[in-house]
C-alpha angles and dihedrals in degrees: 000000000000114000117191107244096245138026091229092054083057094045084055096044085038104064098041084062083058093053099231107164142213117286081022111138121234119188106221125182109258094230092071142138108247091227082071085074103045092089103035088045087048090057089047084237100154119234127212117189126231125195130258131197125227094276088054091255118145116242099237103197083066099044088056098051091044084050087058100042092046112029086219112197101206130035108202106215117200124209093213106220089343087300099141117240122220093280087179084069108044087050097052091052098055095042082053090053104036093248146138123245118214118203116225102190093143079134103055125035105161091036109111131184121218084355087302117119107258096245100048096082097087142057084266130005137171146207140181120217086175084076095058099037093031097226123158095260132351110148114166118199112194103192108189083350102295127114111255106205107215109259110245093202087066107036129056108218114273102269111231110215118221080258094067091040097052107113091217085062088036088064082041095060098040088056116042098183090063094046079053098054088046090052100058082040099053104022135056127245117268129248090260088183096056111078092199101063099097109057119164115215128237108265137205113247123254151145119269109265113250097257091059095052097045093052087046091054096047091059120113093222098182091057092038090056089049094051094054094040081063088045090055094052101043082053094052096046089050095049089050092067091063108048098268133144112219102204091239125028096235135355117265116270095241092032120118093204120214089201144327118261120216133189124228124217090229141342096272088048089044088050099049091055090054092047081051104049088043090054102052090045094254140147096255107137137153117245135244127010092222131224118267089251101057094044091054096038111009107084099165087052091045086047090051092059101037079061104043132073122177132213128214121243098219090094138030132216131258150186093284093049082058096052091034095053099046091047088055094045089050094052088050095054095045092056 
C-alpha cells in the first residue's frame, strides 16, 4: 500500500484529479487551519469563506446566499476533531447546487459513519493517520470512496532526515507522554495569546516512507478508536469539574477522535489551562493556526479561539492531575 506523506499532499493530488481549475471558487469553513489553503492557493483555486458556529456547524442561511452570490464549484466539508459532520446535508446541498464536495477528515483517520471510513462521503476526501500514531508522514485521499494509493511514478519517498531517525526522537515518538514532558524540559512555552504563533510551512509534496506505513498499517484502528472515545470521555468528565464547556457532550460512537476541544470562560482562563498543561508535561494546545485573512477581518473566528483549547487523547488523566491541578489553580488565585 503507498500513502502520500501528508493529507495535504492528497488533497493537492486529489483536486486536480477533480479538475477544478484555476480561478475556480471553493467554499471553505472560516475556522480553519491555514495549512487547509496551501494546496488549494497553489493551484490558484480561489477560496470564499463560509461561517461556522461554535460547534463548527455551517449557517446555512449564509452558505446558501454566498452560494448564490459566488457559484462556488466545490464545498469543502471538516470533520472537526474526527466528529463527524451531517454529511446528509452537506450532500443535499451540493447535489442541489451541481458541486463537489471535498472531505476534510485530517482529524480523524479510523472514525467511520453508518460502518463507512469518514473521508470517503465526497467527491474527495482525506485523513491523516500520521496525526493519531505520530509517525513522520502518513496522508489517505479517498476520490468517489474509494482509496486512491499514491502513484510512485509521481512522489519521491518521504526523506527522513538523521533527526527522525534518531533513536532518541524514535522513543519520543512512540510515548508521547515522555516527548511531552521533554518538551516542557528542553523548550520554552509558547506565546499561547498570539494566533499566529504556530504557522506550518509550505512543503514539498511526497509519498509516506516505508516505516510510517507500515506502522500505519499494523495498527488495530478499531481498538485504537475505542481507546481514545474513553479518553474523550475521562477528559470531559475531568474538565467539568472545573467549569469548562467541551465543545460536544460526548464523542461519536464510530468516531476515532484526534482531541477533545474545550471552551474557556474567558482568555486569561483559557490561558491558565494551556500554562498548566505545559507545566505537567501534558497535550493541552490551542487549534488551528488560521488563515491571514481571518485573523485580519474574521472577529467571531479570532474570539473563538481566543476562547478553545484542545487535549490530546494519548493519556488520560488520573487522581494526581486532580490534585495537581486544583493545587495550581489555587495558587493562582491567591497571587
Amino acid at each position: 500500500m503507498y500513502l502520500f506523506a501528508h493529507a495535504r499532499t492528497a488533497l493537492w493530488y486529489g483536486l486536480q484529479k477533480l479538475s477544478l481549475k484555476k480561478g475556480q471558487v471553493i467554499l471553505v469553513p472560516d475556522y480553519v487551519c491555514d495549512v487547509v489553503l496551501h494546496p488549494v492557493e497553489a493551484l490558484e483555486i480561489r477560496v470564499v469563506f463560509y461561517p461556522v458556529d461554535d460547534c463548527f456547524n455551517p449557517d446555512w442561511q449564509r452558505l446558501e446566499l454566498i452560494q448564490q452570490s459566488e457559484s462556488a464549484h466545490a464545498l469543502l466539508m471538516v470533520h472537526y476533531f474526527g466528529q463527524p459532520q451531517n454529511i446528509g446535508m452537506f450532500s443535499d446541498f451540493c447535489r442541489r447546487y451541481g458541486m463537489m464536495l471535498i472531505e476534510d477528515n485530517a482529524h480523524g483517520y479510523g472514525g467511520n459513519l453508518h460502518n463507512k471510513p469518514l473521508g470517503s462521503y465526497g467527491h474527495l476526501g482525506i485523513s491523516s493517520p500520521r496525526k493519531q500514531l505520530h509517525t513522520n508522514s502518513g496522508g489517505i485521499l479517498y476520490l468517489s470512496g474509494q482509496e486512491v494509493e499514491c502513484p510512485q511514478s509521481e512522489f519521491e519517498e518521504y526523506p527522513l532526515t538523521a533527526s527522525d531517525e534518531n533513536p532518541l526522537r524514535l522513543l519520543l515518538r512512540s510515548l508521547p507522554v515522555l516527548k511531552l514532558l521533554f518538551r516542557r524540559l528542553f523548550l520554552t512555552q509558547p506565546v499561547y495569546s498570539d494566533p499566529s504563533t504556530f504557522p506550518e510551512d509550505h512543503i514539498d509534496h511526497f509519498a509516506a516512507d516505508p516505516d510510517s506505513v507500515a506502522a500505519i498499517m499494523a495498527e488495530d484502528w478499531p481498538h485504537h478508536a475505542s481507546k481514545r472515545r474513553e479518553a474523550w470521555k475521562a477528559w470531559s468528565a475531568f474538565v467539568l469539574q472545573y467549569g469548562l464547556l467541551p465543545v460536544w457532550k460526548e464523542p461519536h460512537p464510530e468516531s476515532c477522535p484526534w482531541a477533545l476541544p474545550v471552551y474557556a470562560k474567558n482568555r486569561s482562563e483559557r490561558l491558565r489551562w494551556l500554562e498548566w498543561g505545559w507545566r505537567n508535561g501534558l497535550s493541552v494546545f490551542p487549534w488551528p493556526t488560521l488563515p491571514e485573512s481571518i485573523l485580519q477581518d474574521d472577529i467571531v473566528s479570532n474570539n473563538r479561539w481566543h476562547r478553545l483549547f484542545c487535549i490530546g487523547l494519548d493519556t488520560l488523566p488520573d487522581k494526581k492531575l486532580v490534585h495537581n491541578a486544583n493545587t495550581f489553580f489555587a495558587e493562582k488565585h491567591v497571587h
